[in-house]
C-alpha positions in Angstrom: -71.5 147.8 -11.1 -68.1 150.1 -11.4 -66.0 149.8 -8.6 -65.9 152.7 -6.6 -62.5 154.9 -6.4 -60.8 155.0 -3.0 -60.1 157.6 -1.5 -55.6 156.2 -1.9 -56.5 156.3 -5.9 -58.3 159.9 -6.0 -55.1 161.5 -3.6 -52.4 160.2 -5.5 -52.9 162.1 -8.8 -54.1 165.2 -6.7 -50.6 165.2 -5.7 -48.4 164.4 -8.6 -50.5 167.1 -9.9 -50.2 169.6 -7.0 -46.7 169.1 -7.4 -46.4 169.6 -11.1 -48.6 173.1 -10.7 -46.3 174.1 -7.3 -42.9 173.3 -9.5 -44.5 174.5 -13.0 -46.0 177.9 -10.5 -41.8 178.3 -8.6 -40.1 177.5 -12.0 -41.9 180.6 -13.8 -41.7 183.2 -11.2 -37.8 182.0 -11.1 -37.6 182.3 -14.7 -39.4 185.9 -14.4 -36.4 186.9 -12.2 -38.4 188.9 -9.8 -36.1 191.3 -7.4 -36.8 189.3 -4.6 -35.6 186.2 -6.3 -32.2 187.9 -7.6 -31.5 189.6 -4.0 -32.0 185.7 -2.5 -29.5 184.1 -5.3 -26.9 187.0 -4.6 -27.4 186.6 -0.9 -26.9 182.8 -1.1 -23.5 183.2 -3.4 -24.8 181.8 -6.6 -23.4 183.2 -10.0 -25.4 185.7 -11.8 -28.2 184.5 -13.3 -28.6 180.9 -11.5 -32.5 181.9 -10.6 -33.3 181.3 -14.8 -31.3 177.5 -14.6 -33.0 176.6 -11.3 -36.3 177.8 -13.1 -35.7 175.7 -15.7 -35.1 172.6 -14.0 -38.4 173.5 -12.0 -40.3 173.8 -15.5 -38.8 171.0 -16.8 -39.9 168.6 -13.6 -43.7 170.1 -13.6 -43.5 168.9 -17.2 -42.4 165.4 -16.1 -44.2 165.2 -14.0 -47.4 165.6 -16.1 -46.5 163.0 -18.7 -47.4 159.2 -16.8 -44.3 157.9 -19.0 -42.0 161.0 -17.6 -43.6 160.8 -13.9 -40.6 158.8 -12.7 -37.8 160.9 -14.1 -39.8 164.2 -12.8 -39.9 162.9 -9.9 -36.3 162.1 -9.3 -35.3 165.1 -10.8 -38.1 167.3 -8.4 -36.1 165.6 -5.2 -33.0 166.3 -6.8 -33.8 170.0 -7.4 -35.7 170.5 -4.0 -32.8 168.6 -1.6 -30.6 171.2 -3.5 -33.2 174.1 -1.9 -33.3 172.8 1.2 -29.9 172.6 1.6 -29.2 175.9 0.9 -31.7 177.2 3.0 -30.4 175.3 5.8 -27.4 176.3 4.9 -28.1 179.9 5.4 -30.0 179.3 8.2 -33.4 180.1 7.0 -35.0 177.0 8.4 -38.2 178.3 8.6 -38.5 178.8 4.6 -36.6 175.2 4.2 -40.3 173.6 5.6 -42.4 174.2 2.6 -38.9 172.0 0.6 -39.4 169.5 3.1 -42.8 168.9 2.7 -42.3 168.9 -0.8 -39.9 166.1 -0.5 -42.3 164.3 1.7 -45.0 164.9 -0.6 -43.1 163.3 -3.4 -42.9 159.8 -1.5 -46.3 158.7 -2.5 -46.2 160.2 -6.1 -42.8 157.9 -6.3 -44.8 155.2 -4.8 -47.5 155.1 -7.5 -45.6 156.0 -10.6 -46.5 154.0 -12.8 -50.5 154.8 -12.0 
């Protein structure tokens, strides 16, 4: 008889992959370089055209993130990336908008957890 899944090994790669579609979804509309993302990056002081490197970096870690032999470094890379957001949210006192980053970086605990899954 097969042993049944828990419920712990059916969540985790729900949300190593809800965070690979959430940074793969962020990185794209970043890299399309929507008004509203270019009025945000001016209003925050970044140099022209920082939205397309942070997209990157969010592309890159949903790709990471995808590969079980990348998890671990898509995962570093995600907290690395998100901290970075959710400091300059904070920093600009939009500390309402820096939740969702925190969650994020909440979320990526467990996927850390079971990496190598």
């Amino acid at each position: 008889m097969p042993a049944e899944n828990s419920d712990a090994d059916i969540a985790t790669p729900r949300c190593r992959w809800s965070l690979a579609l959430i940074f793969g979804f962020a990185g794209l509309v970043q890299l399309a370089g929507p008004g509203f993302v270019r009025r945000a990056y001016r209003r925050w002081d970044y140099p022209p055209k920082f939205y397309r490197r942070a997209g990157l970096a969010e592309v890159l870690v949903a790709a990471l993130l995808a590969d079980p032999l990348t998890r671990i470094w898509g995962i570093a890379i995600g907290a690395i990336v998100t901290w970075a957001a959710v400091i300059t949210l904070l920093n600009n006192r939009q500390y309402v908008w820096s939740i969702p980053g925190i969650v994020m970086l909440v979320a990526l605990a467990p996927a850390s957890l079971a990496a190598g899954m």
